[in-house]
C-alpha positions in Angstrom: 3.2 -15.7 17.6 4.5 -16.2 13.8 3.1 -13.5 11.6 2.4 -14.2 7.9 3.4 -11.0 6.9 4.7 -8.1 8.5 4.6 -4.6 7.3 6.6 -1.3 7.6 5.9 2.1 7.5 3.8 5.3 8.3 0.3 6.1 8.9 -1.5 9.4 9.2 -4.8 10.9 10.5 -6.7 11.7 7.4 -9.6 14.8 7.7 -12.0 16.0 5.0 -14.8 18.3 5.0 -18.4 16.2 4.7 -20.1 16.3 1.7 -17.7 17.8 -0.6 -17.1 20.5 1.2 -14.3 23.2 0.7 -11.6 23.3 3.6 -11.6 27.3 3.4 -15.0 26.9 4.7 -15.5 23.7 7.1 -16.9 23.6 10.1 -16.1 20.7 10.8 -14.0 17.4 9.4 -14.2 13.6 8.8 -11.4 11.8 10.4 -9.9 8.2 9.2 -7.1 6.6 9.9 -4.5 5.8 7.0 -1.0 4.5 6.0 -0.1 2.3 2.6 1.5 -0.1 4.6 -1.3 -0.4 7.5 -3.6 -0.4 5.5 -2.3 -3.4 3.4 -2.1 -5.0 7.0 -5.7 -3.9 7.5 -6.9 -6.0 4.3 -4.8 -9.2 4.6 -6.4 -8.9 8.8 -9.7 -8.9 7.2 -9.0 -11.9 5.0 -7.9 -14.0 7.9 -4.2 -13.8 7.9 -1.9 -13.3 10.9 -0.3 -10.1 10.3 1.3 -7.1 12.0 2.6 -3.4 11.1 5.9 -1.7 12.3 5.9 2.2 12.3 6.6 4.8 15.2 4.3 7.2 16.5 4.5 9.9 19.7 2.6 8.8 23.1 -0.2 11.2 22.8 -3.7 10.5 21.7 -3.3 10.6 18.2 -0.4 8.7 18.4 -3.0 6.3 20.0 -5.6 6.6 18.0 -3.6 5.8 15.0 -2.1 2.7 16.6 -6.0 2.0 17.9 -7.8 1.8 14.3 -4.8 -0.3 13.2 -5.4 -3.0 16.0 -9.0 -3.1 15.9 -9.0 -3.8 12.4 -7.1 -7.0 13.9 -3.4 -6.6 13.1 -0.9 -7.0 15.6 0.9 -3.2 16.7 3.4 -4.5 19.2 5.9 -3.4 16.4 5.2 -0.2 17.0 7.6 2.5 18.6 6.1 5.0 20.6 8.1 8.1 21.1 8.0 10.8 23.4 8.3 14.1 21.0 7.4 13.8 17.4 3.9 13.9 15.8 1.6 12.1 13.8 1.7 13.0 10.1 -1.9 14.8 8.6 -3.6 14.8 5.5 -6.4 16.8 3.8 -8.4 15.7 1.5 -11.3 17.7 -0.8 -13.0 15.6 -2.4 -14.2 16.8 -5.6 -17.1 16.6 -7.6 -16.7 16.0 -11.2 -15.7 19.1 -13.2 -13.6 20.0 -9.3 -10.8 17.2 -8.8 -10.5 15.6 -5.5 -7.1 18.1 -3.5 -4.9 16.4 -1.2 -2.9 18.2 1.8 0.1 17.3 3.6 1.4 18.1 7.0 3.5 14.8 8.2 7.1 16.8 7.9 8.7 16.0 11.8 6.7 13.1 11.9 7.9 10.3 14.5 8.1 8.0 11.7 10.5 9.9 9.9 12.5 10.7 12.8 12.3 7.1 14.5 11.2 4.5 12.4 12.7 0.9 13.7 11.9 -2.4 13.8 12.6 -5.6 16.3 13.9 -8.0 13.4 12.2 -11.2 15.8 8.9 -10.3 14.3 10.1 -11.3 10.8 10.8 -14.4 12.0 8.6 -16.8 10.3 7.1 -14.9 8.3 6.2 -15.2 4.8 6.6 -11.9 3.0 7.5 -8.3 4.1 6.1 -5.4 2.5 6.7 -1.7 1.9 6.9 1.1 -0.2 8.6 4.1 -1.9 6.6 6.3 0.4 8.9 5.1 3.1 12.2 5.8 1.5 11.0 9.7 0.9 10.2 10.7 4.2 13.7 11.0 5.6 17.0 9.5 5.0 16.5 8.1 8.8 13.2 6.3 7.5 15.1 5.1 3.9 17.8 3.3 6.0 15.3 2.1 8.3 13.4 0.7 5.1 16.4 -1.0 3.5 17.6 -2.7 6.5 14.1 -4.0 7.0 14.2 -5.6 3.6 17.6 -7.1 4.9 16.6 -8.3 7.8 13.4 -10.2 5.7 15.7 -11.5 3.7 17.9 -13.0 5.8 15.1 -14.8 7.7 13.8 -16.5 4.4 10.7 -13.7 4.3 10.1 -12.3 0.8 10.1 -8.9 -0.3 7.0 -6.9 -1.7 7.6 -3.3 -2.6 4.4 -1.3 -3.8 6.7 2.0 -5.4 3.6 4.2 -5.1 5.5 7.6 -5.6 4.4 10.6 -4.0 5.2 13.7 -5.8 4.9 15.9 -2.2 7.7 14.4 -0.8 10.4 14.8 -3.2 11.6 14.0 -7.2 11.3 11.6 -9.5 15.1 10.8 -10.2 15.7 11.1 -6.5 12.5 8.0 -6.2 13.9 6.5 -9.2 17.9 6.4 -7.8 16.4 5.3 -4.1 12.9 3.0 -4.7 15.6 1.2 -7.7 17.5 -0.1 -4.8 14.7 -1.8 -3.4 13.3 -3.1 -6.2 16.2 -4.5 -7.7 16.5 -7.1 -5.1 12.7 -7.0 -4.6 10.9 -10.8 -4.7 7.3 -9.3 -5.6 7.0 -5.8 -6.7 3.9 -3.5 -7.6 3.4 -0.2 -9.5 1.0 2.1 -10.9 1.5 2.6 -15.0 1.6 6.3 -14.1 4.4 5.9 -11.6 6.3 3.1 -14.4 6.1 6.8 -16.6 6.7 9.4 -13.9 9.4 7.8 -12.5 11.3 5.1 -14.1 10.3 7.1 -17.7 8.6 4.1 -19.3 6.2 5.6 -21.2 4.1 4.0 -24.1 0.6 2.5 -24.8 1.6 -1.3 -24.8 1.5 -2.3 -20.9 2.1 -5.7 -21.3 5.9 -3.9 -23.1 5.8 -1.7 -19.9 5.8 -4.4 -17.3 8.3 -6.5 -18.8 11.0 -3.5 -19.4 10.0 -2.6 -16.0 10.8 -6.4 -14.5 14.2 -6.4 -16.6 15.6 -3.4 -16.1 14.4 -2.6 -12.2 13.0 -5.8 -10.9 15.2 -8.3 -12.7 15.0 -10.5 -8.9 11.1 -10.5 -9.0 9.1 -13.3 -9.2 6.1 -11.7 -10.2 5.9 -7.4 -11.1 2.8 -6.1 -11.1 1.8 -2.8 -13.1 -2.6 -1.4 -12.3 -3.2 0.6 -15.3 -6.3 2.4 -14.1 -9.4 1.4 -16.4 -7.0 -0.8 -18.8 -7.3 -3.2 -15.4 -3.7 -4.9 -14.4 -0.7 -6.6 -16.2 1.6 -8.8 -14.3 5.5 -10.6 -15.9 6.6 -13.7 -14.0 9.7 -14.6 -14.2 10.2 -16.4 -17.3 8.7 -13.6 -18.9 5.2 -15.0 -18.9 2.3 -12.5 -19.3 -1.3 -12.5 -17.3 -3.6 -9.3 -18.0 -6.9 -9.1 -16.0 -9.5 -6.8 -16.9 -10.5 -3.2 -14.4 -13.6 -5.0 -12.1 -16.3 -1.8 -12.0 -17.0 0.1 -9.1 -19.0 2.8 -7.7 -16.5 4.7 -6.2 -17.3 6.4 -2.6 -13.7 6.5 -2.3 -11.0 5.7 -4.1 -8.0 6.3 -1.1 -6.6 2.6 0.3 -7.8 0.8 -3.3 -4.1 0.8 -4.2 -3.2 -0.9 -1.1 -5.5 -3.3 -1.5 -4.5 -4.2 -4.6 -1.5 -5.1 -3.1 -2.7 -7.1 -0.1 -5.0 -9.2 -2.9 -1.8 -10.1 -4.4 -0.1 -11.1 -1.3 -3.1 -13.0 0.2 -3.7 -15.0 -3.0 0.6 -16.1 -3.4 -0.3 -17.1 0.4 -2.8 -19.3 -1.1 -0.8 -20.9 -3.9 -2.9 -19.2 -6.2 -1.7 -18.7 -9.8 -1.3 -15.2 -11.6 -4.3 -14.8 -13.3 -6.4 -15.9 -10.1 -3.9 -13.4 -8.7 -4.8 -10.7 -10.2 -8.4 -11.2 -10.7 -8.5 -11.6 -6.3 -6.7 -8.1 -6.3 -8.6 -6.2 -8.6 -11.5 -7.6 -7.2 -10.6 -6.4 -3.3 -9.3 -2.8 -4.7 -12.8 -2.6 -6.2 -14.5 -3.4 -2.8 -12.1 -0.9 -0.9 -13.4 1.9 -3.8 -17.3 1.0 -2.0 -16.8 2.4 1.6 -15.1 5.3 2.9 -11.6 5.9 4.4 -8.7 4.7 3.2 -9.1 0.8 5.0 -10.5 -2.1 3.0 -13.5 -4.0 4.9 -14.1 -6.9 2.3 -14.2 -10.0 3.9 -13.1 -13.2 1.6 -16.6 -13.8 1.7 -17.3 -10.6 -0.5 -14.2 -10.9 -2.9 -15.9 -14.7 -3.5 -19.5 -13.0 -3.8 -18.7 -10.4 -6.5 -16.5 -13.1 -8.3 -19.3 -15.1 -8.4 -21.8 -12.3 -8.9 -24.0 -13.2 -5.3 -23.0 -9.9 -4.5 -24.4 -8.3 -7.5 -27.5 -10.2 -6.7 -28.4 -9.2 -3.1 
């Protein structure tokens, strides 16, 4: 089987206290699956395409239950490496309560993703596009070679590139995510990132993000077809090459939870090049499916095609 698009990199078990509970003082804990790159898989599954996630994970029954929630979701998980020692990564989340701000935990350091992440290259073959992101390059410098040899290997089988930089603070610098997500976005064919991370990391700050996503395109994405920057409530700005400029609007949402709306962001963008679709229907699709993903909890979008089409239309509004 040819896979549209193929993705690479880790997933974690994700475990919050109910109702916005304090950890110090749960009895118990919420558990979802979760992993930028599955959970791009996860959306683009939903939508109908053929798609299927590399990562590594141990042979226990996390292990499996992580690989589990990715494959019922539909995506194909015979990419994935089990290993007899390592462990699956954690996270904790507290969700807060407006004045209290939503706390994240981590406890992936060991995991069998950063010790063993690999890849058959076959499953690239055919394929259309082949994402990742920045996470993967600052787990390990095992998982960053494993990264950039994927993009290689995509490459070299006529797939194109998506990198989502989505740096995370927790796992190291931002001139040491600058000097190693750089590398992959330079050569990069479709790349997204967050206005705050176009600041943090690559230092270009400024109010004007339509100036922000072309001097991000130039100077670290000068390969890219289309770069993407998601500017919170300003909505998103995308440069084609060519330097043309689309903006869309932030589509409102009530948000239950706000974890996984990045990623789909980037799975609406990938789905809607699949379709031919041009940048402003581009970015309206993407917005539309991050807004969706904000409705329902856990960190994997459930929107059928059928619901993006509703709320573009307003049906779903209506019901």
């Amino acid at each position: 089987m040819e896979f549209e698009v193929v993705t690479m990199g880790e997933t974690m078990l994700r475990l919050s206290p109910p109702a916005y509970g304090r950890l110090e003082h749960a009895d118990a804990l919420d558990l979802h699956v979760g992993g930028a790159e599955s959970n791009v898989a996860v959306a683009l599954a939903r939508l109908g395409r053929r798609v299927a996630w590399v990562s590594a994970l141990p042979d226990t029954p996390l292990g499996r239950r992580v690989s589990g929630a990715v494959a019922a979701a539909g995506v194909d998980v015979s990419g994935v490496r089990f290993t007899p020692d390592g462990r699956v990564g954690l996270y904790f989340v507290e969700f807060g309560a407006a004045p209290r701000a939503t706390e994240v935990h981590y406890d992936r350091a060991g995991s069998s993703c950063a010790r063993s992440l690999g890849f058959d290259a076959a499953l690239l073959d055919g394929a259309r596009f082949a994402v990742l992101s920045g996470i993967t390059l600052g787990l390990s410098e095992h998982a960053r070679e494993a990264a950039l040899a994927f993009a290689t290997a995509a490459r070299a089988r006529g797939a194109e590139v998506v990198v989502d930089v989505n740096y995370r603070a927790r796992l190291w610098g931002p001139d040491a995510a600058r000097e190693a997500t750089a590398e992959l976005t330079r050569e990069a064919d479709i790349v997204v990132c967050s206005a705050r991370d176009a600041s943090t990391v690559f230092g270009l700050a400024g109010g004007d993000d339509r100036a922000t996503v072309k001097e991000f395109a130039a100077r670290f994405a000068p390969a890219a077809r289309l770069v993407c920057l998601t500017c919170m409530d300003r909505g998103s700005v995308a440069v084609e090459r060519g330097g043309a400029v689309t903006a869309f609007p932030e589509v409102a949402a009530t948000v239950v939870d706000r974890f996984g709306a990045g990623d789909a962001f980037v799975a609406g963008v990938v789905d809607s090049l699949l379709g031919g679709l041009d940048v402003a229907d581009t970015l309206a699709f993407a917005a539309r499916l991050a807004a969706l993903k904000c409705t329902v909890a856990g960190d994997m979008s459930l929107a059928s095609r059928a619901d993006v089409n509703a709320l573009a239309s307003g049906d779903l509004l209506r019901r």
